[in-house]
C-alpha positions as CSV (number, residue, x, y, z in Angstrom):
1,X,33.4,13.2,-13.2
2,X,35.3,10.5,-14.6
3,X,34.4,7.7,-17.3
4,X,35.2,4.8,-18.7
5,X,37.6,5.8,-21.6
6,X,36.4,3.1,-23.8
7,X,32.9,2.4,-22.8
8,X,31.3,2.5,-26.0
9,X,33.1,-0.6,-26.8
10,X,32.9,-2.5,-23.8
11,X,30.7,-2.9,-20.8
12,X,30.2,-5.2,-17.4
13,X,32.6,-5.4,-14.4
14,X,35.6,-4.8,-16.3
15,X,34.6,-1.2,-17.3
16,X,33.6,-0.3,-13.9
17,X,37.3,-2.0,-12.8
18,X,38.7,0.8,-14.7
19,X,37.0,3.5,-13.1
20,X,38.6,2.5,-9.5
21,X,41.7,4.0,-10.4
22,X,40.8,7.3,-10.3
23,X,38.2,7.1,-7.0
24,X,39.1,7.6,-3.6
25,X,37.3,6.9,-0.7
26,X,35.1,10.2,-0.5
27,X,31.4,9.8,0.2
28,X,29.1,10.7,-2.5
29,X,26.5,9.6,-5.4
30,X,27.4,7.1,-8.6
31,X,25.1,6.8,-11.5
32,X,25.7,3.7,-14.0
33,X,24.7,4.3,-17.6
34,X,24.5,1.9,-20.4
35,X,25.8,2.2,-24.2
36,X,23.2,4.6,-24.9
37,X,24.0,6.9,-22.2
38,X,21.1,6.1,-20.4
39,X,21.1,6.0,-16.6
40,X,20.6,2.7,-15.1
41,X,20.7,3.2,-11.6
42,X,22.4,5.7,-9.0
43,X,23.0,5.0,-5.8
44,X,25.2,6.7,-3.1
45,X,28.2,5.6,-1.2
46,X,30.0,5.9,2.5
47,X,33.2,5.4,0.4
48,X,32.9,5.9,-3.1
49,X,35.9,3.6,-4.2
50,X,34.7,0.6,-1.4
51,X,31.6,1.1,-2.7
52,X,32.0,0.4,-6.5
53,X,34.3,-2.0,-6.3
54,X,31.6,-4.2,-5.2
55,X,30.3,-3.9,-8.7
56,X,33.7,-4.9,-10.0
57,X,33.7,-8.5,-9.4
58,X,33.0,-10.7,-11.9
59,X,30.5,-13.4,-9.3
60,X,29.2,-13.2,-6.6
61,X,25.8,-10.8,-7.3
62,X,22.2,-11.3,-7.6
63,X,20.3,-11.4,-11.0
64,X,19.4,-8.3,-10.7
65,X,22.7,-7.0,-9.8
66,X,24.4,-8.9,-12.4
67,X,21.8,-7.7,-15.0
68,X,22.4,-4.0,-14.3
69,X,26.5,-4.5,-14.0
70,X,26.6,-6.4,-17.6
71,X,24.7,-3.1,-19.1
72,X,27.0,-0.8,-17.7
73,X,29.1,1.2,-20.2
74,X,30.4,3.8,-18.3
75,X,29.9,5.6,-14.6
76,X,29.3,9.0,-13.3
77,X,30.9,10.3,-9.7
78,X,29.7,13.1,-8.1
79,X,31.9,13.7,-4.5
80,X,29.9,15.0,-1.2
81,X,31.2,16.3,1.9
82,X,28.9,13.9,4.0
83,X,27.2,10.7,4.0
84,X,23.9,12.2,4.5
85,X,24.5,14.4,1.9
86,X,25.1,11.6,-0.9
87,X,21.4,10.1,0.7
88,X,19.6,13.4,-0.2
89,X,21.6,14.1,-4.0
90,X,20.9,10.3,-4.5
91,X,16.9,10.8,-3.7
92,X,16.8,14.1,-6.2
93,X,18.6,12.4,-9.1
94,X,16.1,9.5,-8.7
95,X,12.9,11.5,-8.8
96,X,14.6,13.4,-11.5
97,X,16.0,10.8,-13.5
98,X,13.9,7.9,-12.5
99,X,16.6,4.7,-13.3
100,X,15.0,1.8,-14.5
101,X,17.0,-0.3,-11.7
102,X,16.0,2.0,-8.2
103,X,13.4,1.3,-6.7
104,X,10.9,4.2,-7.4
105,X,7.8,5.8,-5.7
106,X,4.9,6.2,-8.4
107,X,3.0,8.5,-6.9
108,X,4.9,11.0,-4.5
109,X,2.4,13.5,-4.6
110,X,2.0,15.1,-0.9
111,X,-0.5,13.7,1.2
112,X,-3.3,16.8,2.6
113,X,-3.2,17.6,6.3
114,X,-6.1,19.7,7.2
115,X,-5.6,22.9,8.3
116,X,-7.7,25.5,10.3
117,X,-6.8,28.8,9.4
118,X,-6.5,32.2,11.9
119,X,-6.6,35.1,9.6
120,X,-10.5,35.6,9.2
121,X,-13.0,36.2,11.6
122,X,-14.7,32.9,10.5
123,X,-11.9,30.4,10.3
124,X,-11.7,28.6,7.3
125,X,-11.0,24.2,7.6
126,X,-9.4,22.7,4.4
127,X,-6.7,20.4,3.1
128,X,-3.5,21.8,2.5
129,X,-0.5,20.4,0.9
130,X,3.3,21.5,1.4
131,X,4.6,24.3,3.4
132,X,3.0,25.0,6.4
133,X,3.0,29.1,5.7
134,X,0.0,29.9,6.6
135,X,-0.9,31.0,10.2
136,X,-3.1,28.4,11.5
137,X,-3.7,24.9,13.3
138,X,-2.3,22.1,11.1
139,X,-3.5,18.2,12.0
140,X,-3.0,15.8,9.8
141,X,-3.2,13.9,7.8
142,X,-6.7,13.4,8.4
143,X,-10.0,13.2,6.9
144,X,-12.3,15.9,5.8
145,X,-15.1,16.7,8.7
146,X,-17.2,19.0,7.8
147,X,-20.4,17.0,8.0
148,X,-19.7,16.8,11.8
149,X,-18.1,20.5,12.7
150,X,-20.4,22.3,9.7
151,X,-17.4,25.0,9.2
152,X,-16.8,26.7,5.6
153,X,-14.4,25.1,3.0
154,X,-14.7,28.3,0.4
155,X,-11.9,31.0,-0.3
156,X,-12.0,34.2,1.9
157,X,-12.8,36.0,-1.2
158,X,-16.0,33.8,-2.0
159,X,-16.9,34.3,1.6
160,X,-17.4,38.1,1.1
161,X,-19.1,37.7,-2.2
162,X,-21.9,35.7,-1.4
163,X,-25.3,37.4,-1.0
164,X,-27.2,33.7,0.5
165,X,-26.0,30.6,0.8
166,X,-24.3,27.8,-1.1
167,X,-24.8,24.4,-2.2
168,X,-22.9,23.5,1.0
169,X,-25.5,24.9,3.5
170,X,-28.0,23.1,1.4
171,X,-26.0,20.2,2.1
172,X,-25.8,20.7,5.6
173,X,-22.2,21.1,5.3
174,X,-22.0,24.6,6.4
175,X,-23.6,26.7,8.7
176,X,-23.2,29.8,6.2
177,X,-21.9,32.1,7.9
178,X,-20.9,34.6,5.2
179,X,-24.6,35.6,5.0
180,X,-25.3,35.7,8.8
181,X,-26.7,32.3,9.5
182,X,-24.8,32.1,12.3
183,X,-22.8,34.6,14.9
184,X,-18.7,34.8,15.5
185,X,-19.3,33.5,19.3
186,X,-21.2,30.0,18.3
187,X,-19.2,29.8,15.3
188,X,-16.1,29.9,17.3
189,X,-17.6,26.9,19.3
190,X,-17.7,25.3,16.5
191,X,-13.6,25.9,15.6
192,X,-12.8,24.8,19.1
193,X,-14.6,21.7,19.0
194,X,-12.8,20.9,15.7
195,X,-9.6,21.6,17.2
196,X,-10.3,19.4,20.1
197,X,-11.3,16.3,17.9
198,X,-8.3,16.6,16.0
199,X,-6.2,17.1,19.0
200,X,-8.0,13.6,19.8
201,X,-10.7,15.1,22.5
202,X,-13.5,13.5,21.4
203,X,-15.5,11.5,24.0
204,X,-16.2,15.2,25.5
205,X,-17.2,16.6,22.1
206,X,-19.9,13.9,21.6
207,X,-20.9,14.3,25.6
208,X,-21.6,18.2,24.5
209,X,-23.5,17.8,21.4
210,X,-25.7,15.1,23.6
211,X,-26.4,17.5,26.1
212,X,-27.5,20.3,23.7
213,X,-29.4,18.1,21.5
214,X,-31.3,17.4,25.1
215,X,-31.9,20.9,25.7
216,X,-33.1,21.8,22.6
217,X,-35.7,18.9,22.4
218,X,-36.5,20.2,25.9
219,X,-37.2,23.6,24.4
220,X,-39.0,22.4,21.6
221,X,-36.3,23.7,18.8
222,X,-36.8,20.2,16.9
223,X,-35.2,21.9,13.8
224,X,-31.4,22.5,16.1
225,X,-32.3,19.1,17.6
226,X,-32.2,17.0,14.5
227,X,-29.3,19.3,13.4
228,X,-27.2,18.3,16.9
229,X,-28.2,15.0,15.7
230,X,-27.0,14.7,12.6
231,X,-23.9,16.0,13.8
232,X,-23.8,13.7,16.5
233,X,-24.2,10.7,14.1
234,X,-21.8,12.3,11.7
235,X,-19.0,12.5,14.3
236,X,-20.2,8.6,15.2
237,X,-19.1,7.6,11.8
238,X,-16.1,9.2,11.5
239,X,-14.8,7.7,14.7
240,X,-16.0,4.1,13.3
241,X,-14.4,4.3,10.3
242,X,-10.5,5.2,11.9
243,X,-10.6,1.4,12.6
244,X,-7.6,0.8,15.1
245,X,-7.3,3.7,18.1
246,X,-4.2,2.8,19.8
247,X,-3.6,3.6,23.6
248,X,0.6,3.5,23.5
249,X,0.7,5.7,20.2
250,X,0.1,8.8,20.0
251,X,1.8,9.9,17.2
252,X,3.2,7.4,14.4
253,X,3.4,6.3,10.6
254,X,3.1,2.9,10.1
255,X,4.9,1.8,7.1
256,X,4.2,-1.9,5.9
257,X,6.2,-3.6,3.0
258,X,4.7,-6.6,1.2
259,X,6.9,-8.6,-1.6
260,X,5.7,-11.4,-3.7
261,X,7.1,-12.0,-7.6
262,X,9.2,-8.8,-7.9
263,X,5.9,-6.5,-7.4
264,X,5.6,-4.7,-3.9
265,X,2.7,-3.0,-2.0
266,X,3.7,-0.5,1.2
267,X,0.9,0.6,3.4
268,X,0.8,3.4,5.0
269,X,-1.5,3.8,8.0
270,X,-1.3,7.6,9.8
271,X,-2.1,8.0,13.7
272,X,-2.6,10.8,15.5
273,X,-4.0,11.6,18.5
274,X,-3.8,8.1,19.2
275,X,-6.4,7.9,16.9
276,X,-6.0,5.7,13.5
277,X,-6.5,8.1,10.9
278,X,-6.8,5.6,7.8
279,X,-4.5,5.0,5.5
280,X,-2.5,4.8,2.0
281,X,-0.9,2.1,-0.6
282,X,1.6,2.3,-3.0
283,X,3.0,0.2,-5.3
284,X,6.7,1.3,-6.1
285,X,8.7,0.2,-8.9
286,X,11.3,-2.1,-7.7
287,X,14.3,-1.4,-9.3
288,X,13.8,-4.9,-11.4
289,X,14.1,-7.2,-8.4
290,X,15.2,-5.5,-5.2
291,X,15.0,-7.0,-1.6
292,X,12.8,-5.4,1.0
293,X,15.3,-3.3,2.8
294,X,16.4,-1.5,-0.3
295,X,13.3,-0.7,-1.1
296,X,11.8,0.3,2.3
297,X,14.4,3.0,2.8
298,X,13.9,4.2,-0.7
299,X,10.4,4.9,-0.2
300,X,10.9,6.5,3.7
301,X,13.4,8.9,1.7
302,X,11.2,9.4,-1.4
303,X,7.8,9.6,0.6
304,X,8.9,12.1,3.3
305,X,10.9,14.4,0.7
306,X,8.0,16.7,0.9
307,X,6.3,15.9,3.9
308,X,6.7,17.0,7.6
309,X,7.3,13.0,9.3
310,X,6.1,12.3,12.4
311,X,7.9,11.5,15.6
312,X,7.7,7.5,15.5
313,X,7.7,5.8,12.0
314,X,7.0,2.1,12.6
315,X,8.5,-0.4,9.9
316,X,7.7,-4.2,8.9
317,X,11.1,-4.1,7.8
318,X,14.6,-2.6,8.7
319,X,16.1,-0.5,6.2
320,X,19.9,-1.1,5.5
321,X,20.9,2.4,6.8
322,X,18.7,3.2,9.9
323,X,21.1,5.7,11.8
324,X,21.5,7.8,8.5
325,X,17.9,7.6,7.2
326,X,16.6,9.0,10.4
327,X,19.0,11.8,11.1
328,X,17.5,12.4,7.1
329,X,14.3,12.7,8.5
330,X,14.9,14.7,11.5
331,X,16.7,17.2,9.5
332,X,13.5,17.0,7.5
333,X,11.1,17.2,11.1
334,X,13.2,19.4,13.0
335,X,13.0,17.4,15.8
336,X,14.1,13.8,16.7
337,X,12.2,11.2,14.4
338,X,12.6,7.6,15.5
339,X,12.7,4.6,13.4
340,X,11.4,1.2,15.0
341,X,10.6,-2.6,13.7
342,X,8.5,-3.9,16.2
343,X,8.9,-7.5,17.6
344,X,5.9,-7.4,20.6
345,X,3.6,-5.7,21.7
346,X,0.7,-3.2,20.3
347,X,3.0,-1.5,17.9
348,X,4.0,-4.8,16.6
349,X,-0.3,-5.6,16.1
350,X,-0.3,-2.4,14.1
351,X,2.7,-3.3,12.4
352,X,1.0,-6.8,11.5
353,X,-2.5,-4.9,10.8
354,X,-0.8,-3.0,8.0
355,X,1.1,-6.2,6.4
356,X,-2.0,-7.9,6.2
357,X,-3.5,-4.8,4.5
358,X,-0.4,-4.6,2.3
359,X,-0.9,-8.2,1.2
360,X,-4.3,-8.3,0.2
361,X,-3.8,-5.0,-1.8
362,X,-0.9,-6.4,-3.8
363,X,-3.3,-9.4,-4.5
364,X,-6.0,-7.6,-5.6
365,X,-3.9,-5.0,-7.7
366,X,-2.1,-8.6,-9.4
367,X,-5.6,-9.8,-9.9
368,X,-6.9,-6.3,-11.7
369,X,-3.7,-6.3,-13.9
370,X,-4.2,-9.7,-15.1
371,X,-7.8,-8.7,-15.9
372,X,-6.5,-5.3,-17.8
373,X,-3.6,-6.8,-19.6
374,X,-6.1,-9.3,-21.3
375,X,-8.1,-5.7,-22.2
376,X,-5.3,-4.4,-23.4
377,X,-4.5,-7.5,-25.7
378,X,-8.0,-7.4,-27.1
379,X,-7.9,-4.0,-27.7
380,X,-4.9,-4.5,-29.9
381,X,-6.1,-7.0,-31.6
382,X,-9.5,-5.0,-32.4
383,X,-7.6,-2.2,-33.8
384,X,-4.6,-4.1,-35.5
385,X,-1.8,-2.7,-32.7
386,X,1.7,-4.4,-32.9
387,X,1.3,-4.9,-29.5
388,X,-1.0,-3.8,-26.4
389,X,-1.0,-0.3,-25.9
390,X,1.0,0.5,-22.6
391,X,-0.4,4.1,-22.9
392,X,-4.1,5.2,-23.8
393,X,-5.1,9.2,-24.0
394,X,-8.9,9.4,-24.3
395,X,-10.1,13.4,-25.2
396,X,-13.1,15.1,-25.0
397,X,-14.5,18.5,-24.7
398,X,-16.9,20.2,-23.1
399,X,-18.6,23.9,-22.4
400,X,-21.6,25.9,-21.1
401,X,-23.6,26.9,-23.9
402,X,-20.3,28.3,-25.3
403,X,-18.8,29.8,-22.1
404,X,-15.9,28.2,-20.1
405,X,-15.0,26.0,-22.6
406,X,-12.5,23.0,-21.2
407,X,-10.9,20.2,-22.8
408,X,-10.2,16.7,-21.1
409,X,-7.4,13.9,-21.0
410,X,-7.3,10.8,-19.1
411,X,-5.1,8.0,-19.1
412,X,-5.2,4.6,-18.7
413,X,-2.5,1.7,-19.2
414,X,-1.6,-2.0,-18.1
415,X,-2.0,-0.8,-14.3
416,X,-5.5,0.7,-14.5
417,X,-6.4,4.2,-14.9
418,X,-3.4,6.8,-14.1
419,X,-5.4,9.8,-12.0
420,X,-2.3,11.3,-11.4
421,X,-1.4,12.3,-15.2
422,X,-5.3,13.5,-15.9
423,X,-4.9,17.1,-17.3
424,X,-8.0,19.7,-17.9
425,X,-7.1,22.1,-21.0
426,X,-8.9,25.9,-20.7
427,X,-9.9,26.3,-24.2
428,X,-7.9,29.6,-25.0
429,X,-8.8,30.3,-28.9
430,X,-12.4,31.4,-30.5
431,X,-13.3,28.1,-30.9
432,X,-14.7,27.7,-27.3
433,X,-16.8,30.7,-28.0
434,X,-17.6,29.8,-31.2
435,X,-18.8,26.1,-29.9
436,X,-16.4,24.8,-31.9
437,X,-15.6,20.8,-31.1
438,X,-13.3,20.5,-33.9
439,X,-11.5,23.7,-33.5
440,X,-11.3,23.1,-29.6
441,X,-9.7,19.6,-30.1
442,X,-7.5,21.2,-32.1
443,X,-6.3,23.1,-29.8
444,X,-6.1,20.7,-26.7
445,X,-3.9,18.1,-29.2
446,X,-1.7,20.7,-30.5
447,X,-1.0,22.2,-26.7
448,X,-0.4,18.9,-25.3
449,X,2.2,17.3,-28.2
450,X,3.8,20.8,-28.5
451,X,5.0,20.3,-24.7
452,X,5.6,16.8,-25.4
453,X,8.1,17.4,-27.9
454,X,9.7,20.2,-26.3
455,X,10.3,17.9,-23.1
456,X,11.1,14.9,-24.4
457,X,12.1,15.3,-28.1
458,X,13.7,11.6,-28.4
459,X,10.4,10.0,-26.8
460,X,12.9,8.4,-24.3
461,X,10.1,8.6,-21.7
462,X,6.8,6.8,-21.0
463,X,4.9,9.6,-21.4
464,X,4.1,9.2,-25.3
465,X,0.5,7.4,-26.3
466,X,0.5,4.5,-28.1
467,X,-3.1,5.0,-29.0
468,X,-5.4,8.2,-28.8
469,X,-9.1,7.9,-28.3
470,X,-11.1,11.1,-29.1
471,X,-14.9,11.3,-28.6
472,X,-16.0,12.6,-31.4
473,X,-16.6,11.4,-35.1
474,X,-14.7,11.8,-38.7
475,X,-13.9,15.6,-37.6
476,X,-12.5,15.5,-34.8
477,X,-9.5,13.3,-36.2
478,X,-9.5,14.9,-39.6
């Protein structure tokens, strides 16, 4: 891995100049790193010495470029043996890394599919995330329907505890069938219609439930009647709220990129079944001024690293390597996955559908963060802060007449409130026995900047508080 010999003393396009000399044109992944040995950006390369010396000419960049070249102090190489695999080392270093000059995807965490399992008599419907290892029908990913198909949600080992039934039933979310409210065969019904409406069946389904909410009003069974109802109703809500059912797609993403003042939105509508299945925005970090087609194929690489694609992924905008992105994916699928921007048509509607949605989210999200930053200002002027906090940690605690005793963190910062770093603490000393706030704070504040100095000693991450709020009075921060 060569570097610049004299990089503490020099940085820019020169340095990288003198880093050509030892490159040759293998494929692979280069990471830029300024005077502090901090990484600035990687990025991956056809031709690694084609590639960088781009970078070493003195004009001819954009300010962003530019920026990130005069901060360079020295260069990392790491050679590959293929193209595509310099695309997937390049996507790991930036999740692991996170450059402040990539374009980065907030928050990757895997979307649920819903899954109905086969390993108990009474099939179980849930969400699942990641690896599809257990036996069962996966759709997704979709919304939760139990109000229309009434099947459980609990563990197999809850099932065979329960002695009557559970909030759910109450609920009418369940037809409790771990204390006998109803039989295998008519639960089993119930499975099959589920599997049918996901498999996008459902003007049949609705026919069904219409015909034995007749019958049993004929019969006089008014209770099963209002319940067919309900269900009926249920299931007429559901199919409202997908919005969009397209006829020419059955199976697609639609991924929708909106730009305006270096902030970006991508929408993320999911059909299936040729059914709209609702949708998702993000709002990735873009690299400090990246152009659309950068960023679109980071976040196709970045969303789909743990995620099963579909077979059709429909794009606003082109990304700058389609051919090697989507044998990425397919590798991923294992199948072919297609990538398409479309001009005409009813995939180009859904592609404009999702722009539109992209847009107004980016201008509500610009709107909120004005709103929060002036929060943030007049919190730091009530409490005499250098500056706005970027970070906020609120605690409390809680228990059950001294039984499981928890502790809470949530976080909030210029964007909003951050859901994805909340954190629950089980309260592991006396003191949640004992009912002891202080001692349990104590506790949840010690555990939490213990692993915060173990992981990131030199607080070179944005993961440190600039101010703690703890419910509580004088002893809680005594």
């Amino acid at each position: 891995m060569p570097e610049t010999p004299d990089a503490k003393t020099r940085t820019g396009h020169q340095v990288i100049a003198d880093c050509l000399k030892s490159l040759d044109s293998s494929p692979g992944v280069y990471r830029m790193l300024n005077a502090a040995s901090e990484v600035l950006y990687v990025g991956k390369a056809r031709n690694l010495k084609a590639r960088v010396s781009n970078y070493a000419r003195p004009s001819g960049h954009s300010a962003r470029i530019a920026r990130m070249i005069h901060e360079t102090a020295s260069m990392m190489f790491l050679t590959t043996r293929t193209e595509l695999e310099a695309l997937l080392l390049e996507q790991n270093l930036i999740k692991q890394l996170k450059p402040r000059y990539n374009v980065l995807l907030r928050d990757d965490k895997s979307f649920p599919n819903i899954l109905i399992s086969a390993e108990h008599p009474f099939p179980q419907i849930k969400k699942h995330r990641g690896k599809k290892s257990e036996k069962g029908a996966y759709f997704g990913p979709l919304n939760q329907l139990q109000k229309v198909f009434l099947l459980r949600n609990c563990s197999d080992s809850m099932f065979e505890s329960r002695t009557r039934p559970c909030l759910q039933h109450q609920i009418k979310r369940c037809t409790a069938p771990c204390v006998g409210k109803i039989g295998p065969e008519a639960y089993a019904a119930m499975v099959a219609d589920a599997t049918r409406f996901l498999e996008g069946k459902t003007t049949s389904i609705q026919a069904d439930l219409a015909k034995a909410m007749t019958e049993a009003s004929a019969q006089m069974e008014f209770e099963r009647a209002a319940a067919l109802r309900d269900r009926i109703k249920a299931l007429t809500q559901v199919q409202q709220t997908q919005g969009i059912n397209p006829q020419g797609v059955p199976e697609a993403d639609v991924v929708a990129l909106y730009l305006e003042h270096g902030q970006a939105c991508v929408q993320v509508f999911f059909i299936r079944a040729n059914q709209s299945w609702g949708n998702r925005d993000f709002y990735p970090k873009t690299g400090a001024g990246a152009e659309e087609a950068e960023i679109m194929e980071a976040f196709l690489t970045q969303f789909y690293d743990d995620k099963e694609p579909p077979r059709l992924i429909l794009l606003s905008h082109g990304v700058e390597n389609p051919d090697l992105v989507a044998e990425a994916l397919c590798i991923r699928a294992g199948r072919k996955v297609e990538l398409a921007v479309p001009l005409r048509g009813e995939k180009a509607e859904l592609v404009e559908n999702a722009a539109r949605n992209a847009r107004e989210s980016l201008a509500r999200r610009m709107a909120e963060s004005t709103t929060q930053n002036k929060l943030l200002t007049g919190l730091a002027e009530a409490f005499d802060l250098d500056a706005p906090p970027k970070r906020i940690e609120v605690y409390d605690n809680s228990h059950i007449q001294g039984t499981n005793a928890v502790g809470g963190m949530i976080v909030a910062g210029p964007e909003g409130f951050l859901k994805s770093q909340y954190r629950k603490f089980n309260i592991k000393s006396e003191a949640g026995a004992n009912s002891d706030d202080f001692g349990m704070m104590k506790e949840v504040l010690t555990r939490r900047f213990e692993r915060l100095l173990k992981e990131d000693p030199e607080r070179k991450s944005d993961m440190w508080p600039d101010l703690l709020l703890i419910d509580g009075g004088q002893g809680q921060v005594s």
